[in-house]
C-alpha angles and dihedrals in degrees: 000000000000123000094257089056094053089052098046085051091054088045087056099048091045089052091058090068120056097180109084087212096065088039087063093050086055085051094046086050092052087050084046091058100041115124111259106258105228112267090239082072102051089091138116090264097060084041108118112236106222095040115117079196126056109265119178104193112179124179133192136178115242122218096260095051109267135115114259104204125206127173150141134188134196093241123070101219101048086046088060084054091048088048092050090049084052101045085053107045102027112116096025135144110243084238094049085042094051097044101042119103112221102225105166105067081071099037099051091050092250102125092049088046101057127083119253086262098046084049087055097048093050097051086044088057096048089049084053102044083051087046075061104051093037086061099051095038084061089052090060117110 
């Protein structure tokens, strides 16, 4: 599925439902059901900088060429944020991942419905998901 599928099909599921409140508890499943990130990355260094919460982001190149996300946070609703990023960008290309604009953040309402703090972790998690793929993208012959 590309990038811009997965989005429309959030955009669906997020149109289904009018009441933000019940659009967060779709947020806090998706965090619920977010695979756990290893321990061995729960560590300052997977930390991302710009989060009022803790958030651990790790990324690895597959064989065939695509980011492999992992993460966890100690909020549930930013881990729900964390888990949509992921949703959308996990099993990309660097280069898929760079030149994708993330619409939905906009189009389901998300962007307009977060604090100041939670807007600025989740830019702070997307910069970091692109730092990511920027970085792999160099190491590729």
């Amino acid at each position: 599925m590309t990038i811009d599928q997965t989005q429309d099909e959030i955009i669906e599921e997020f149109s289904e439902v009018d009441d933000w409140m019940d659009r967060y508890s779709m947020i806090i499943d998706l965090g619920n059901s977010l695979p756990p990130i290893d321990e061995k990355y729960k560590t300052p260094d997977h930390i991302i900088e710009g989060c009022q919460s803790r958030v651990w982001l790790n990324a690895e190149m597959t064989p065939e060429g695509n980011i492999s996300y992992t993460a966890d946070s100690d909020a549930i609703i930013v881990k729900g944020i964390i888990s949509l990023l992921i949703k959308v960008l996990n099993g990309h290309t660097p280069d898929e991942i760079l030149n994708t604009d993330l619409r939905f953040i906009d189009e389901i309402g998300l962007a307009e419905h977060l604090s100041p703090t939670r807007s600025n972790g989740l830019l702070a998690m997307l910069k970091q998901m692109r730092a990511y793929a920027l970085a792999f993208k160099a190491k590729q012959p």
